[in-house]
C-alpha positions in Angstrom: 93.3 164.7 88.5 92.3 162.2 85.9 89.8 158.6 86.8 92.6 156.6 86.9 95.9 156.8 88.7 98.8 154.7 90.1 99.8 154.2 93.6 103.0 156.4 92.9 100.6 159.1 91.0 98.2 159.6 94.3 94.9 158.7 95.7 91.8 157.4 93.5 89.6 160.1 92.2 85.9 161.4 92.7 84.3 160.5 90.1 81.6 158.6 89.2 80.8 156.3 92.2 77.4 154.8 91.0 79.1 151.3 90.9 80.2 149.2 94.1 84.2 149.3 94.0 86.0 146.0 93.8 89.4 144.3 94.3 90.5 142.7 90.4 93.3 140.6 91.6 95.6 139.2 88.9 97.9 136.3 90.0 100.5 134.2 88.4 104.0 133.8 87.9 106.2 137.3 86.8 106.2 138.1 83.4 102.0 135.9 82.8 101.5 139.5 81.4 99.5 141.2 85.1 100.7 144.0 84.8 100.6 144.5 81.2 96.7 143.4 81.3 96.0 145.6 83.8 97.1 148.4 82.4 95.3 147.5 79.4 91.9 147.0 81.3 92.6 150.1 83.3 92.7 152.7 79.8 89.2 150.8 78.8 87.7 151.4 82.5 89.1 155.1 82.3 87.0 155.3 79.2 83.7 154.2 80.4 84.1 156.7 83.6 84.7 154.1 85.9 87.0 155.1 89.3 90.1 152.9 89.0 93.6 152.4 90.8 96.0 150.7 89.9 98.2 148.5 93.1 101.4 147.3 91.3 103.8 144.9 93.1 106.9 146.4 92.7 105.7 150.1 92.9 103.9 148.8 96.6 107.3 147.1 97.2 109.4 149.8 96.6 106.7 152.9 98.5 104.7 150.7 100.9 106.7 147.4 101.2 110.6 148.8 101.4 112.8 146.6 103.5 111.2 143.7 102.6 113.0 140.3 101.4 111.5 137.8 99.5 111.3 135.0 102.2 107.5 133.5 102.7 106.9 135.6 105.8 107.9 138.6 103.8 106.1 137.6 100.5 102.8 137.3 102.6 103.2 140.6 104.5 103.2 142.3 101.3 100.1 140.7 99.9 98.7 141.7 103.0 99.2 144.8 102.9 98.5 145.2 99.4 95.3 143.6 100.0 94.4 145.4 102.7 95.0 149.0 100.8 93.1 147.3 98.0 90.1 146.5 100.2 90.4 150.2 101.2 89.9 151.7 98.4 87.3 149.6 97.1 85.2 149.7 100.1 85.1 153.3 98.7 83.4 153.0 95.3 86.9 152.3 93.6 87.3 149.1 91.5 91.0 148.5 92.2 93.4 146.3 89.9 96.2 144.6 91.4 98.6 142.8 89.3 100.3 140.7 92.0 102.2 137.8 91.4 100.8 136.9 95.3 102.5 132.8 95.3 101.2 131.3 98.4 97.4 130.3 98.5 97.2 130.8 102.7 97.8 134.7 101.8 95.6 135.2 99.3 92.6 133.4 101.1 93.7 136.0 104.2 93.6 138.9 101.4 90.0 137.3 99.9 88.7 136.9 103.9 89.3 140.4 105.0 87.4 141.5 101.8 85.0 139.1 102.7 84.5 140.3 106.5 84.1 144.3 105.4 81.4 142.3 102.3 83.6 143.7 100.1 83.7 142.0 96.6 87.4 140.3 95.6 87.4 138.9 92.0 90.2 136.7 91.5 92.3 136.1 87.9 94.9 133.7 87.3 97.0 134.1 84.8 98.0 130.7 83.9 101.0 131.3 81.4 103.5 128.6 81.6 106.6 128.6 82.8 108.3 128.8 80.3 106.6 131.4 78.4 106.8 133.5 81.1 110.7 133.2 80.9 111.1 133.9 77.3 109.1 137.2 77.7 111.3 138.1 80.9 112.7 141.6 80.0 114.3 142.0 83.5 116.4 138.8 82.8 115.5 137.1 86.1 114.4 133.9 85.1 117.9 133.5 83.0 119.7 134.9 86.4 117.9 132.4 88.7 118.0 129.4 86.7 122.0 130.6 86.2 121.9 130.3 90.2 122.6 134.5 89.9 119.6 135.1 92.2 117.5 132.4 94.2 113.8 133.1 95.8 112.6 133.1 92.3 108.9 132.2 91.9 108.3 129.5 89.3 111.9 129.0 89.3 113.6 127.9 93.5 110.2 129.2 94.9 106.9 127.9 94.9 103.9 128.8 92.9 100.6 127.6 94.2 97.9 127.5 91.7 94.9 129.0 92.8 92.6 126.2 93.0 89.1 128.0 92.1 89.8 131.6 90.8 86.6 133.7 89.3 88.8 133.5 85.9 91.5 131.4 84.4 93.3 133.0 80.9 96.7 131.9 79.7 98.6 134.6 78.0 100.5 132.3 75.9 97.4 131.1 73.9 95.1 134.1 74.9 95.3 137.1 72.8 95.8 140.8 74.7 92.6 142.1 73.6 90.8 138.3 74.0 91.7 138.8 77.7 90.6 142.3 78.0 87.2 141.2 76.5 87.4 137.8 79.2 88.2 140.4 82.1 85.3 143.0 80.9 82.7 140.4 80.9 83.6 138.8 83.8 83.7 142.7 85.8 80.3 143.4 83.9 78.3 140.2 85.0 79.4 141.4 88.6 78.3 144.4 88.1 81.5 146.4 88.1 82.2 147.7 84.7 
């Protein structure tokens, strides 16, 4: 078993536990580049022996989450749940990165209060690509099938965004370099004292 893992690939691993585990969560709209970050971030962690999983939205959605739509009570169940596997694992020495587009601000504060209540540490990201970058780099092709009226529900697009109004970070992809970000998101992580 390796340090670092996905959701699909099995529980985190028992490695080195001399750090507090923590909940990275990066929101914003699909395709800001989470996911892509995060997988980044997680290779470096990896490397400097940190304990790391790895909560993706659509691999939660399709293992933890099936069945549900993508009406606001469903959206919010799965960023509850999500959050509260997060919390979890990080209550547990692991520092957990969950690339989560997450829309609505009243589920994310539930997600940062339950951390809060076990004093467990959430560090919030918001990925603050525009709109319309986010639609050019769309390699499923759902912004083009929403805005084509193909699909509705689509955040950014039929369904609301809400900008986190005071996350720990803000980086915007489209101006932001990969490996800028991954040097924003290792500082921030270090002066917590998480990485």
């Amino acid at each position: 078993m390796t340090t670092t893992q996905t959701l699909a690939e099995g529980g985190a691993a028992a490695g080195n536990r001399s750090r507090p585990g923590a909940t990275l969560w990066l929101t914003g709209l699909p395709s800001a580049g989470k996911t892509t970050l995060a997988r980044a971030l997680i290779g470096v962690l990896a490397q400097r022996g940190i304990d790391t999983e790895l909560l993706d939205g659509d691999e939660v959605r399709t293992h933890l989450s099936a069945g549900l739509g993508f009406s606001k009570a469903d959206r919010d169940t799965q960023v509850t749940r999500i959050g509260f596997v997060a919390e979890l694992l990080a209550r547990h020495g692991v520092l957990v990165l969950v690339p989560v587009i997450a829309p609505y601000a009243d589920a994310r504060d539930k997600v940062r209060a339950h951390h809060a209540e076990r004093g467990t540490e959430l560090v919030q990201v918001h990925l603050s690509t525009p709109v319309e970058v986010c639609a050019d780099r769309d390699v499923k092709g759902l912004y083009a099938k929403a805005y084509r009226g193909e699909i509705s529900s689509m955040t950014g697009v039929d369904d609301p965004y809400e900008i986190p109004a005071d996350p720990d970070l803000r980086i915007d992809t489209s101006t932001v370099d990969q490996a800028r970000s991954i040097a924003l998101l290792l500082d921030l992580l270090t002066e917590r004292g998480l990485a």
